[in-house]
C-alpha positions in Angstrom: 133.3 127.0 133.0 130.3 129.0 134.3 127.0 128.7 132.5 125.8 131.7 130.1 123.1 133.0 131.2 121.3 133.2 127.7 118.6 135.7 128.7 120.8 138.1 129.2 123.4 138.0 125.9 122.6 140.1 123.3 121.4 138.9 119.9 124.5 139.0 118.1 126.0 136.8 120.9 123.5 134.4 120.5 123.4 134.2 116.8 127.3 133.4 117.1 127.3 131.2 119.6 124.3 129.1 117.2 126.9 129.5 114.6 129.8 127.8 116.6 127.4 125.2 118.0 126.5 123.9 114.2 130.1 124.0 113.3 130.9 122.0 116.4 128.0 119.3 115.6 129.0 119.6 112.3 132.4 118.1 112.3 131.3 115.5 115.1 129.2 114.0 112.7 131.5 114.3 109.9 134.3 112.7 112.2 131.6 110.3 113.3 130.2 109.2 109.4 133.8 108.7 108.7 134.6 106.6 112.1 131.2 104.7 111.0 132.5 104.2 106.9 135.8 102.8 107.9 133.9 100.0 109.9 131.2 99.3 107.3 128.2 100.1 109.5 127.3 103.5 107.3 123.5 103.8 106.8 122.8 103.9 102.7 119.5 106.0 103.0 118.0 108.8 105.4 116.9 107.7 109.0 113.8 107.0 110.3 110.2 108.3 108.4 111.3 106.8 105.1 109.5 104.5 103.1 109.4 100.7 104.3 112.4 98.8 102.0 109.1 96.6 100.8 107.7 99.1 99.1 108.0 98.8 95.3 108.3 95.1 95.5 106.3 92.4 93.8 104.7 90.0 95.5 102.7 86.9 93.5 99.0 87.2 93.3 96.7 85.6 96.1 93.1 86.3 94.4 92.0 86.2 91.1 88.4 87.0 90.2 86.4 84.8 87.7 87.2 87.3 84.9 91.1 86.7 85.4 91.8 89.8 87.5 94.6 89.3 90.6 95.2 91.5 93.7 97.9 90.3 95.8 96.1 90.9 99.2 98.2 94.5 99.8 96.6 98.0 99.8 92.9 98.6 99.4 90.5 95.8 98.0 89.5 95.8 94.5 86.4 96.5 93.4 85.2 93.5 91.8 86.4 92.1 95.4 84.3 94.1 97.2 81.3 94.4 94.6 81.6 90.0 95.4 81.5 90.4 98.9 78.6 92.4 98.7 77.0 89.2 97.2 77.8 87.3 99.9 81.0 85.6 98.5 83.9 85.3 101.1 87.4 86.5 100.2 88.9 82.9 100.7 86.5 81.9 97.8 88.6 84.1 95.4 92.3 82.3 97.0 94.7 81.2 94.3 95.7 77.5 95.2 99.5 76.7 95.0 100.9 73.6 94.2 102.9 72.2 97.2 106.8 72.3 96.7 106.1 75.5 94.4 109.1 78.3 94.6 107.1 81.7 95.1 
């Protein structure tokens, strides 16, 4: 089959050979989702540029500050962590010690 040359088809040939090109990819992916579903290897969620599966989930504390307040160590540092550091404390001097053995 010789190759269209695409600069020279008219804009209604174009627009219909986009149209048959979807269709095409269209069912291939449909014929390969279903392939993919019968063998149990079907993605639950969108591809890639989605949100890590950790986010949402709790995780136990690993600093508390003399008042009681807890950060876990993820996203930006508290204040009272950094309004310490400024006063020369260290961020291992706020650590939560865990008894050995303990389930997390």
């Amino acid at each position: 089959m010789p190759k269209p040359s695409l600069s020279a088809m008219p804009v209604d040939a174009l627009l219909k050979l986009r149209e048959d090109i979807n269709k095409v990819l269209s069912r291939k992916a449909n014929e390969l989702r279903s392939q993919l579903s019968m063998l149990g290897l079907q993605r639950k969620g969108p591809l890639k540029g989605t949100a890590s599966p950790l986010k949402g989930k709790k995780v136990p504390a690993k600093y508390r500050s003399p008042s009681g307040e807890t950060w876990a160590g993820r996203g930006a540092r508290p204040r009272w962590l950094v309004e310490a550091m400024k006063k020369g404390k260290k961020v291992e001097d706020f650590l939560i010690t865990r008894r050995r053995g303990a389930k997390r």
